[in-house]
Biopython code that builds the backbone (N, CA, C, O; Angstrom):
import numpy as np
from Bio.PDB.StructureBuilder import StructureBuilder

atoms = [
    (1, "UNK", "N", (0.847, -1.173, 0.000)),
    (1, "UNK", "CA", (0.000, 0.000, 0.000)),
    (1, "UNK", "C", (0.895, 1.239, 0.000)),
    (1, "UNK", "O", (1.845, 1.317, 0.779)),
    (2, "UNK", "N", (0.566, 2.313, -0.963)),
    (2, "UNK", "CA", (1.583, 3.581, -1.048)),
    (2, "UNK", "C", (1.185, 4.273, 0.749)),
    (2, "UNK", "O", (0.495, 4.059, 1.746)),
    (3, "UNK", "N", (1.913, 4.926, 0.340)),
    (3, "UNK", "CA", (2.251, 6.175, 1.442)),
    (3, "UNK", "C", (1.137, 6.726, 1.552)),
    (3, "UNK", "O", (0.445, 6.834, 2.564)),
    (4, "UNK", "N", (0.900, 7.163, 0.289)),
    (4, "UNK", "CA", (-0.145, 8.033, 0.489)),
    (4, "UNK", "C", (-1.065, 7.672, 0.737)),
    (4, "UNK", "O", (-1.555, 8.208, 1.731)),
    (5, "UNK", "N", (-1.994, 6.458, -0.020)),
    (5, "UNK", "CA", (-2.771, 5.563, 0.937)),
    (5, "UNK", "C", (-2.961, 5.838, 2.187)),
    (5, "UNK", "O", (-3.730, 6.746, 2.500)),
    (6, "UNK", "N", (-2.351, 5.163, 3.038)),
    (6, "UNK", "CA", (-1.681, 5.148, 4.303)),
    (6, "UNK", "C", (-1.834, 6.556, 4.963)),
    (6, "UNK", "O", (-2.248, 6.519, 6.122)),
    (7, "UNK", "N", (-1.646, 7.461, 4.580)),
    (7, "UNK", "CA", (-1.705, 8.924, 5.452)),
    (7, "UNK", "C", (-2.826, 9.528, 4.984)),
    (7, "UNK", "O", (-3.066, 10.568, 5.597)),
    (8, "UNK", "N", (-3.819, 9.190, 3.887)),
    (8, "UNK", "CA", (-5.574, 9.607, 3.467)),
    (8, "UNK", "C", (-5.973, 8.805, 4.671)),
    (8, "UNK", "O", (-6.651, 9.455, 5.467)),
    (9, "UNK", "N", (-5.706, 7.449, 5.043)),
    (9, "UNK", "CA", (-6.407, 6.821, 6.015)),
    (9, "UNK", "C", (-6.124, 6.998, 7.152)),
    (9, "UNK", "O", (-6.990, 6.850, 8.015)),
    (10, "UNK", "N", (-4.877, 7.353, 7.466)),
    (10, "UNK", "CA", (-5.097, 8.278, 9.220)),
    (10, "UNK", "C", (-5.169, 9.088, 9.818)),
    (10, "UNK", "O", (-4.940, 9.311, 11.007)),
    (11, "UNK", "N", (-5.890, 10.236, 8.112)),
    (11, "UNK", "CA", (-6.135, 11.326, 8.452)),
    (11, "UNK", "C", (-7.805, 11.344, 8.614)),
    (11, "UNK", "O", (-8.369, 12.015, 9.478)),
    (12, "UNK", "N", (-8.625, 10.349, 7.471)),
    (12, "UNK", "CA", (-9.608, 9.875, 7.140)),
    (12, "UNK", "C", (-10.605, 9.088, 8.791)),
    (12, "UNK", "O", (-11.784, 9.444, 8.781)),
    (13, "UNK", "N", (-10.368, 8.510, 9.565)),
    (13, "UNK", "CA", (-10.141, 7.578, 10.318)),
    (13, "UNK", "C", (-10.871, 8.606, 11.486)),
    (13, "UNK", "O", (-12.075, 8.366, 11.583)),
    (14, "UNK", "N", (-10.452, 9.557, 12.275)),
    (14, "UNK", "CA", (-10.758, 10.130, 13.054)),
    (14, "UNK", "C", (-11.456, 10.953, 12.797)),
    (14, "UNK", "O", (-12.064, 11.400, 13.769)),
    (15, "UNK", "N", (-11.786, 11.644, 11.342)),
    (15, "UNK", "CA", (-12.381, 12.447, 11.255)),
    (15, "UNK", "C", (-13.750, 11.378, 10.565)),
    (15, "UNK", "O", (-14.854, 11.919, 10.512)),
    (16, "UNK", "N", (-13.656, 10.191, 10.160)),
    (16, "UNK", "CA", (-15.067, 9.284, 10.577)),
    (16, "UNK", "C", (-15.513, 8.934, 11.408)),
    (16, "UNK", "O", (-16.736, 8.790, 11.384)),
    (17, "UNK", "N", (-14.809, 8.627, 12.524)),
    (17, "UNK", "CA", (-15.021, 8.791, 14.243)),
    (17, "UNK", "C", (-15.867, 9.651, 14.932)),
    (17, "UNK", "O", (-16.581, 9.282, 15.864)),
    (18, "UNK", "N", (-15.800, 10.960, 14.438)),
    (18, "UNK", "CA", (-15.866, 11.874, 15.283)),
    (18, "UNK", "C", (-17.324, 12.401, 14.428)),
    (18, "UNK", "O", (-18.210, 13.023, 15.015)),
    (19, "UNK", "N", (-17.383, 12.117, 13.272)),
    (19, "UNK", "CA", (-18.916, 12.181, 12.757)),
    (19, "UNK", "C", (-19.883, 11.073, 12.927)),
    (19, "UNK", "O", (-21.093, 11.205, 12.741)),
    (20, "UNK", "N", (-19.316, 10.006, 13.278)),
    (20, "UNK", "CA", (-20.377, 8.883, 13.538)),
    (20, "UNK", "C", (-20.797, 9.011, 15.397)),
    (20, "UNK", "O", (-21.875, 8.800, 15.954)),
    (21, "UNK", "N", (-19.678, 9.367, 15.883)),
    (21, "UNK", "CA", (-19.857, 10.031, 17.518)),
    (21, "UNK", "C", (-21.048, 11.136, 17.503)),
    (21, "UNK", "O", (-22.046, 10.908, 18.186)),
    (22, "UNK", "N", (-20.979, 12.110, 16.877)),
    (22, "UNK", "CA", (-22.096, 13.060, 16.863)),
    (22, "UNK", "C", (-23.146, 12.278, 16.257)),
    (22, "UNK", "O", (-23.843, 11.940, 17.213)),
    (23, "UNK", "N", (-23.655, 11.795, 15.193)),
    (23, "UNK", "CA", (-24.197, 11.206, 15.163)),
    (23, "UNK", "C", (-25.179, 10.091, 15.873)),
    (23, "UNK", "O", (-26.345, 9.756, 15.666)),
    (24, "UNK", "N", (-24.076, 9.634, 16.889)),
    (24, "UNK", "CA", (-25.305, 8.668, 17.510)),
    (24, "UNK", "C", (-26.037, 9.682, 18.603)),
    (24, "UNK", "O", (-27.229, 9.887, 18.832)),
    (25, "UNK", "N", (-24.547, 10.358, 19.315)),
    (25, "UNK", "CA", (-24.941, 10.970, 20.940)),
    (25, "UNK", "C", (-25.950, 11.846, 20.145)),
    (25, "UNK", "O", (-27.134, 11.515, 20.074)),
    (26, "UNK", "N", (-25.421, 13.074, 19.491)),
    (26, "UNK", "CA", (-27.160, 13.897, 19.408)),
    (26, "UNK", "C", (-28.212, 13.837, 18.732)),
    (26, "UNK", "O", (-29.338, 14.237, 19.026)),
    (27, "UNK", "N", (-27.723, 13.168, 17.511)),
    (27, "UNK", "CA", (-29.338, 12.666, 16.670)),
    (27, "UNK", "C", (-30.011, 11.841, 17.050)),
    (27, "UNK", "O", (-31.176, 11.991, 16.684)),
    (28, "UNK", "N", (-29.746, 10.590, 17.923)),
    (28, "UNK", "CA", (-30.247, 9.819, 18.094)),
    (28, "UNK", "C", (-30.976, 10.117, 19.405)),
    (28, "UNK", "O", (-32.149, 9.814, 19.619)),
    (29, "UNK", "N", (-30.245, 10.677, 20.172)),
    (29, "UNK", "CA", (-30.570, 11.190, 21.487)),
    (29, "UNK", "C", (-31.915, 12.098, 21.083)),
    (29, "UNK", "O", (-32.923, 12.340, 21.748)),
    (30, "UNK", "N", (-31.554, 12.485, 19.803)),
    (30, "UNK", "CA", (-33.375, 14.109, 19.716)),
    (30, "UNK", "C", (-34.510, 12.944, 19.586)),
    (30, "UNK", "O", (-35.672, 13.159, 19.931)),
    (31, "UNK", "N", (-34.040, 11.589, 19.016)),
    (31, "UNK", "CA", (-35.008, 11.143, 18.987)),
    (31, "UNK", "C", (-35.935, 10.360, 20.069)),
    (31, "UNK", "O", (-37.090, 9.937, 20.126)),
    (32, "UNK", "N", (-34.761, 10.409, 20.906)),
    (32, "UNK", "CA", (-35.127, 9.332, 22.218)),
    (32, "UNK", "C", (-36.035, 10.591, 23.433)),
    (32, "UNK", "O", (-36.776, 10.259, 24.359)),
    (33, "UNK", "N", (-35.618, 12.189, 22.980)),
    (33, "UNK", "CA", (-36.260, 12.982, 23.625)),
    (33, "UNK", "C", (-37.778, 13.137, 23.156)),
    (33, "UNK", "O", (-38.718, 13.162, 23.950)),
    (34, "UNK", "N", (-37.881, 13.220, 22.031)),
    (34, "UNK", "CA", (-39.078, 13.883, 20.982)),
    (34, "UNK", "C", (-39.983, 12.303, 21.441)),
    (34, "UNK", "O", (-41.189, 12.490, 21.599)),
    (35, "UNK", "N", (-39.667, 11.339, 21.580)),
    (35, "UNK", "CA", (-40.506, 10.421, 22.223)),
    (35, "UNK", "C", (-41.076, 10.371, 23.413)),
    (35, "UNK", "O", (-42.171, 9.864, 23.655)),
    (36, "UNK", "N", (-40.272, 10.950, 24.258)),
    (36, "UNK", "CA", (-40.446, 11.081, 25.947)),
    (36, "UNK", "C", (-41.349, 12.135, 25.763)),
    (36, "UNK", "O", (-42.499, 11.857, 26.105)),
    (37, "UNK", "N", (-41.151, 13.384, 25.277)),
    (37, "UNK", "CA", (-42.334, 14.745, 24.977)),
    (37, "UNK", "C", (-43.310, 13.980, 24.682)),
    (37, "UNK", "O", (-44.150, 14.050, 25.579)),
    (38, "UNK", "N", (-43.601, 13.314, 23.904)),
    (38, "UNK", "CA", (-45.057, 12.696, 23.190)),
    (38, "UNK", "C", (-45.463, 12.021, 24.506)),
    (38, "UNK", "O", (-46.646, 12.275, 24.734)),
    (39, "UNK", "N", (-44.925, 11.275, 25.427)),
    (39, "UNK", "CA", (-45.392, 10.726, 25.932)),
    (39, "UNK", "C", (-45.683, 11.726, 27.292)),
    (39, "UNK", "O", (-46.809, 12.081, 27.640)),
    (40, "UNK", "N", (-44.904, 11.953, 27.713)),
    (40, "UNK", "CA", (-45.587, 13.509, 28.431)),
    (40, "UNK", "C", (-46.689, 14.448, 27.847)),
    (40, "UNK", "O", (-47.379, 15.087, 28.640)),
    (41, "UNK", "N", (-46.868, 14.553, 26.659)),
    (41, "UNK", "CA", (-48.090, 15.297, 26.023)),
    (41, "UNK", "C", (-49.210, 14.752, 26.273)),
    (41, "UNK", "O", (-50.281, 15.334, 26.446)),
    (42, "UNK", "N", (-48.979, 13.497, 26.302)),
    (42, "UNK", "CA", (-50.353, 12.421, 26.429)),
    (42, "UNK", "C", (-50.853, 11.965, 27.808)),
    (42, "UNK", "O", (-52.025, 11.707, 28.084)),
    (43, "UNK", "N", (-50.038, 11.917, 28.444)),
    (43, "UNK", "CA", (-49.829, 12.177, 30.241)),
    (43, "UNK", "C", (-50.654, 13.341, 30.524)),
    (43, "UNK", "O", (-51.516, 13.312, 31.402)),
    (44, "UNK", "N", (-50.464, 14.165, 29.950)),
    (44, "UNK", "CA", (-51.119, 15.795, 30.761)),
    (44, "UNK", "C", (-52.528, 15.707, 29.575)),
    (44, "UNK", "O", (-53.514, 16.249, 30.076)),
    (45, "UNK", "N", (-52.755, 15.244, 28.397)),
    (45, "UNK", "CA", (-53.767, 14.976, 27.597)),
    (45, "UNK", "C", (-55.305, 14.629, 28.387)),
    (45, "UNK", "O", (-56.435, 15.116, 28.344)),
    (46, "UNK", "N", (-54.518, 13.313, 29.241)),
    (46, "UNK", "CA", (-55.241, 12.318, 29.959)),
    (46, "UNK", "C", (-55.146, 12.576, 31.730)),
    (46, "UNK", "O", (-55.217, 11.655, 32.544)),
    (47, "UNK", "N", (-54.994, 13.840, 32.037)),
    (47, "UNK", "CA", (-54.549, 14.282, 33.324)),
    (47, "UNK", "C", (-55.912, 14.345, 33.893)),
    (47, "UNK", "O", (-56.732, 14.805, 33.098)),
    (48, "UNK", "N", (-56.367, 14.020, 35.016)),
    (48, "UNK", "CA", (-58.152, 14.185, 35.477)),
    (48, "UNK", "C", (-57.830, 15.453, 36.434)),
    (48, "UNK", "O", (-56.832, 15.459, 37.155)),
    (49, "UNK", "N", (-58.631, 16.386, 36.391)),
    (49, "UNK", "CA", (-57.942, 16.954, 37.123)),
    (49, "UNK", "C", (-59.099, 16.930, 38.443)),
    (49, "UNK", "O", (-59.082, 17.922, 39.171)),
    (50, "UNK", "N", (-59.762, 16.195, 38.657)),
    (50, "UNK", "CA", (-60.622, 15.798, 39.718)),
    (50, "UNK", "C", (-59.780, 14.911, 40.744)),
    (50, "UNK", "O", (-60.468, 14.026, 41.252)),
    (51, "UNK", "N", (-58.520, 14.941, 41.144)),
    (51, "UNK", "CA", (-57.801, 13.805, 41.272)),
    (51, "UNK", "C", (-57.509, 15.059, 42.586)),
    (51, "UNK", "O", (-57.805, 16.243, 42.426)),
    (52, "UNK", "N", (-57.101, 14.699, 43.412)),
    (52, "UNK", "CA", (-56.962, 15.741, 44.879)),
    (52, "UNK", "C", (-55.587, 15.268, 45.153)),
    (52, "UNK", "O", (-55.356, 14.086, 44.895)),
    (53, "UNK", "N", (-54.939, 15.770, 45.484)),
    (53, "UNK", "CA", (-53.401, 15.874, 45.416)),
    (53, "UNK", "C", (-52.884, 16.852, 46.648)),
    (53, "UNK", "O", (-51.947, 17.633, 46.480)),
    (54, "UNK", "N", (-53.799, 16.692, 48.272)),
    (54, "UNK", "CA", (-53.785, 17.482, 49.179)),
    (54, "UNK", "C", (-52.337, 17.686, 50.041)),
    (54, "UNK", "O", (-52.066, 18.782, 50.532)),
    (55, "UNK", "N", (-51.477, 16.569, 50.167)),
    (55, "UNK", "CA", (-50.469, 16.818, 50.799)),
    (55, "UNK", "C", (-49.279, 15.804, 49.746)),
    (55, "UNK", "O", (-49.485, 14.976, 48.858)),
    (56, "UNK", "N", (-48.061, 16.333, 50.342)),
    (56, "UNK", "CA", (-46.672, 15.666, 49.957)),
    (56, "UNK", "C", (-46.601, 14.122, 49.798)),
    (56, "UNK", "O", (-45.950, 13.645, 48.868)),
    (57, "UNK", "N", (-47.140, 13.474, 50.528)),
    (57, "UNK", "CA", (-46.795, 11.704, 50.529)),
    (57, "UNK", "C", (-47.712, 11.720, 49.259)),
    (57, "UNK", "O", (-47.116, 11.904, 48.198)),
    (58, "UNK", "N", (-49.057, 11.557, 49.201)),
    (58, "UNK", "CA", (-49.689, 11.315, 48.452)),
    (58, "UNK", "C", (-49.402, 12.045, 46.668)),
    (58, "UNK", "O", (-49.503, 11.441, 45.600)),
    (59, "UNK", "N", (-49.170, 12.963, 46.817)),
    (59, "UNK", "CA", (-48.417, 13.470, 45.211)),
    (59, "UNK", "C", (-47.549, 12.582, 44.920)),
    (59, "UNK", "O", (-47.857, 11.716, 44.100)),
    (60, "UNK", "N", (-46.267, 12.586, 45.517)),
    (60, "UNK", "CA", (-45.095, 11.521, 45.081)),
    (60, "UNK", "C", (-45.528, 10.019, 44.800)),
    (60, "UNK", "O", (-45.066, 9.287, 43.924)),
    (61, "UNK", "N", (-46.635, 9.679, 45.846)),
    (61, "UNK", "CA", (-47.050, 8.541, 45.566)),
    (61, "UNK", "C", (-47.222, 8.510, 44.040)),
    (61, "UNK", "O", (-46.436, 7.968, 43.263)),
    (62, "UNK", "N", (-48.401, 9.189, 43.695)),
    (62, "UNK", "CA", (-49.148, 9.086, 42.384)),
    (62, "UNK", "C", (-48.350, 9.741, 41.747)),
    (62, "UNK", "O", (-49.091, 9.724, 40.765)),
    (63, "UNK", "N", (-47.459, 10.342, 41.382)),
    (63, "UNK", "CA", (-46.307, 10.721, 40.641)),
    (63, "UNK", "C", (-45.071, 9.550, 40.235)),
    (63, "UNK", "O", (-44.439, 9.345, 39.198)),
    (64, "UNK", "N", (-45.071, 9.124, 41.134)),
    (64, "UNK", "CA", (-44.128, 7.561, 41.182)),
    (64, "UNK", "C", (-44.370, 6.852, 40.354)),
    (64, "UNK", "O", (-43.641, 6.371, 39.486)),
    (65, "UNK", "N", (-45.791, 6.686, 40.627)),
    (65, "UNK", "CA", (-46.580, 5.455, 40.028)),
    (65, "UNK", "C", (-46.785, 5.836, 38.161)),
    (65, "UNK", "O", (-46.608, 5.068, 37.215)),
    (66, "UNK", "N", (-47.205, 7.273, 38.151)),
    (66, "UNK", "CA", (-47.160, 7.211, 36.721)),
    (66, "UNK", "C", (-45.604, 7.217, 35.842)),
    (66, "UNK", "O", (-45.307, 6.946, 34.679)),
    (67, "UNK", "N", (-44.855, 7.649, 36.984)),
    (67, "UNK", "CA", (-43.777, 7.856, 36.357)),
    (67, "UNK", "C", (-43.148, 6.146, 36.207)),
    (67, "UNK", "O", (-43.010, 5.843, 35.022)),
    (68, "UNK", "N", (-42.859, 5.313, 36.937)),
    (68, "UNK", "CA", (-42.986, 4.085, 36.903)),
    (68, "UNK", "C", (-43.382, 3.222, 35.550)),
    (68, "UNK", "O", (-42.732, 2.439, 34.857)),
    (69, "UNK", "N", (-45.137, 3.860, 35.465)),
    (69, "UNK", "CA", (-45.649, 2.619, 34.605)),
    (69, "UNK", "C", (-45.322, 4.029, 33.454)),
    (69, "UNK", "O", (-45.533, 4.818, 34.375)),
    (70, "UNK", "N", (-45.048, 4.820, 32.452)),
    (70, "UNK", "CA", (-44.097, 5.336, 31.452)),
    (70, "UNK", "C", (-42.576, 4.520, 31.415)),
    (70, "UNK", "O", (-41.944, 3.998, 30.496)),
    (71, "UNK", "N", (-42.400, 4.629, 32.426)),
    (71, "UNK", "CA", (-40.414, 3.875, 32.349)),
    (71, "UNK", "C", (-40.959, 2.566, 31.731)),
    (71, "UNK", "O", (-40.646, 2.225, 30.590)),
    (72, "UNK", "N", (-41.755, 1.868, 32.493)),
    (72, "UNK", "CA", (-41.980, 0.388, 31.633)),
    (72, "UNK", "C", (-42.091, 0.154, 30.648)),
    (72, "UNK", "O", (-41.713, -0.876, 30.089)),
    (73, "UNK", "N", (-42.812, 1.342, 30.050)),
    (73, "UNK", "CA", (-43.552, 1.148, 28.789)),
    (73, "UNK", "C", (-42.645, 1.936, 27.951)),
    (73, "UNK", "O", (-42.711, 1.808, 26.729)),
    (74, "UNK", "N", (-41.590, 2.945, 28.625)),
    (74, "UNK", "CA", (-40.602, 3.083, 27.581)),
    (74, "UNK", "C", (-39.730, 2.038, 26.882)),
    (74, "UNK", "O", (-39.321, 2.023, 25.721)),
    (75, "UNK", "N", (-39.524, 1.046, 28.023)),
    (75, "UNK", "CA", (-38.640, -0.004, 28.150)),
    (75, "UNK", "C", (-39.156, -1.102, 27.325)),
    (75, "UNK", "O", (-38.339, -1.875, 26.824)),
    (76, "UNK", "N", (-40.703, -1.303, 27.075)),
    (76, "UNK", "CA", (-41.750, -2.410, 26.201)),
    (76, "UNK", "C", (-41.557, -1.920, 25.086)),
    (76, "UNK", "O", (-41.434, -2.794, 24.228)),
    (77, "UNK", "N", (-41.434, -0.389, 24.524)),
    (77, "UNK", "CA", (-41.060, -0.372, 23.148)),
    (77, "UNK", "C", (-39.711, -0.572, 22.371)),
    (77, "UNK", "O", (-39.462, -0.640, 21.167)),
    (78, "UNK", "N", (-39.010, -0.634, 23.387)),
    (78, "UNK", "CA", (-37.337, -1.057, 22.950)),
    (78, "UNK", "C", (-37.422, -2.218, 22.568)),
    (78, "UNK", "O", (-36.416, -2.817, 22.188)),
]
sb = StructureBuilder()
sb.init_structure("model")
sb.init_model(0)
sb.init_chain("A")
sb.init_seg("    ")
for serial, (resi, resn, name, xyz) in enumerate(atoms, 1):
    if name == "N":
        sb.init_residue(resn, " ", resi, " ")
    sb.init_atom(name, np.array(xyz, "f"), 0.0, 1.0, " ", f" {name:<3s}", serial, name[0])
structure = sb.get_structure()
């Protein structure tokens, strides 16, 4: 293999690295956000607001719980 070969490819090499790196971390990442929004949109869609939420234990409770069964179901579409 020439020289030159050889020095296109280890100049080539890192600078494919470093676009497939951006690539996963932030494009892929907008997509893993823009899913979580939808599913928060639909959360507050379906929010009752007849639901009494009078003190601290009891919010976190029911905050837990929805937040909980979303993680699962983030986790069921993977």
């Amino acid at each position: 293999m020439p020289a030159s070969e050889k020095l296109a490819l280890i100049i080539v090499l890192p600078i494919e690295a470093t676009l497939l790196n951006i690539l996963r971390h932030h494009i892929l990442e907008w997509r893993i956000i823009s899913a979580r929004e939808k599913d928060v949109q639909r959360h507050v869609a379906h929010y009752n607001l007849n639901v009494k939420l009078q003190t601290y234990k009891p919010t976190k409770n029911y905050y837990d719980v929805a937040l909980t069964t979303m993680a699962v179901l983030e986790v069921e579409k993977i």
